[in-house]
N, C-alpha and C positions, 0 to 999 in steps of 0.2 A: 442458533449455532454461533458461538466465539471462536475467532483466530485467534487471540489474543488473551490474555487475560490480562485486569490493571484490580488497582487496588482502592487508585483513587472513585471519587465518584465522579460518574458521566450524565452529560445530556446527549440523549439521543436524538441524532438528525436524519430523516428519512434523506437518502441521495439518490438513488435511483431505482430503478425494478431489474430485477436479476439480467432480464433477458438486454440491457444494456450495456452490460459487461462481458466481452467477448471470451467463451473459453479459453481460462490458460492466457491470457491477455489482462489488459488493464486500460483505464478509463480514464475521468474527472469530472469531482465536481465541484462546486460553490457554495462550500459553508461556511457561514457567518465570514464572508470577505475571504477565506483563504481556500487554496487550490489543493485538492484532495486527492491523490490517486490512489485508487482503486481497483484491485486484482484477484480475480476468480482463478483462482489456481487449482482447477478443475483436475488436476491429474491426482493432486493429494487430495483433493475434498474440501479445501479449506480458502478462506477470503480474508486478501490483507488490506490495509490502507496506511498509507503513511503522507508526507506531505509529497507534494508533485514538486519541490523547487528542488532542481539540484545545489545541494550547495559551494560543489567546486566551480563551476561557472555564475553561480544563479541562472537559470533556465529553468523555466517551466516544460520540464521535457520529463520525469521519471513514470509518469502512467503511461507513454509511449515506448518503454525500456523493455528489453524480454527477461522473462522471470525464470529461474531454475533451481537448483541446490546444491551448495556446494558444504560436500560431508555431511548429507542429511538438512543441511539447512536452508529454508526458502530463500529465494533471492531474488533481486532484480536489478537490472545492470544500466544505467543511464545510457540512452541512444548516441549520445553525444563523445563523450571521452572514457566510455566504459568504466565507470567508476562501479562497483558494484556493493547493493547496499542488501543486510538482513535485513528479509520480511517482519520478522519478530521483533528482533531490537532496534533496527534502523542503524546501526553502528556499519559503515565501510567496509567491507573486508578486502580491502588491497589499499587502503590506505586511512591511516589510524589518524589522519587530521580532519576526518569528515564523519558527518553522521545526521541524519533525517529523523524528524520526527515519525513516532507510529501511532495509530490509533485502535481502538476494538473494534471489531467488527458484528453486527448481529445481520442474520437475516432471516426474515420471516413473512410469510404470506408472501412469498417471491416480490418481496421488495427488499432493499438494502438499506442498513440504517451503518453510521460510523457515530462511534461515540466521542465529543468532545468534554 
């Protein structure tokens, strides 16, 4: 299953097993040196990851944020100064000077893989 779709090619990195990602919540992990957050977004069915740094502070705090949608769109909101970022594109939406990286999502045999 993909959240995401990309165009480019990926490597795939196993990050954790499903049951470490809390429904409806989010995570992190440690690939290749960067911090990953990762979200079971268990009400739509679907699993996002983008990077864990916020970029308005730098804080490693966005897999801590609470996820929801605004106008259909997945989201998640930084715990810190509620900056709130699409699941899909990582672009900000309350403020057009920020934006996070995303990545694809696969998960399979109840393990999680994010594609770099």
């Amino acid at each position: 299953m993909y959240s995401n779709e990309t165009t480019q090619k990926v490597t795939w990195h196993k990050a954790c097993h499903v049951d470490d990602i809390p429904e409806d919540g989010g995570g992190c992990a440690l690939i290749d040196g960067r911090q990953i957050a990762i979200f079971n977004f268990s009400r739509r069915g679907e699993w996002f990851a983008t990077d864990n740094q916020c970029p308005h502070r730098q804080q490693m705090a966005v897999s801590r944020g609470m996820i929801g949608s605004q106008d259909g769109e997945p989201k998640v909101a930084c715990p810190f100064h509620k900056k709130t970022f699409s699941l899909q594109t990582g672009k900000c939406l309350n403020d057009e000077n920020y934006e996070i990286g995303t990545f694809p999502v696969m998960v399979k045999e109840n393990l999680v893989y994010i594609g770099i």
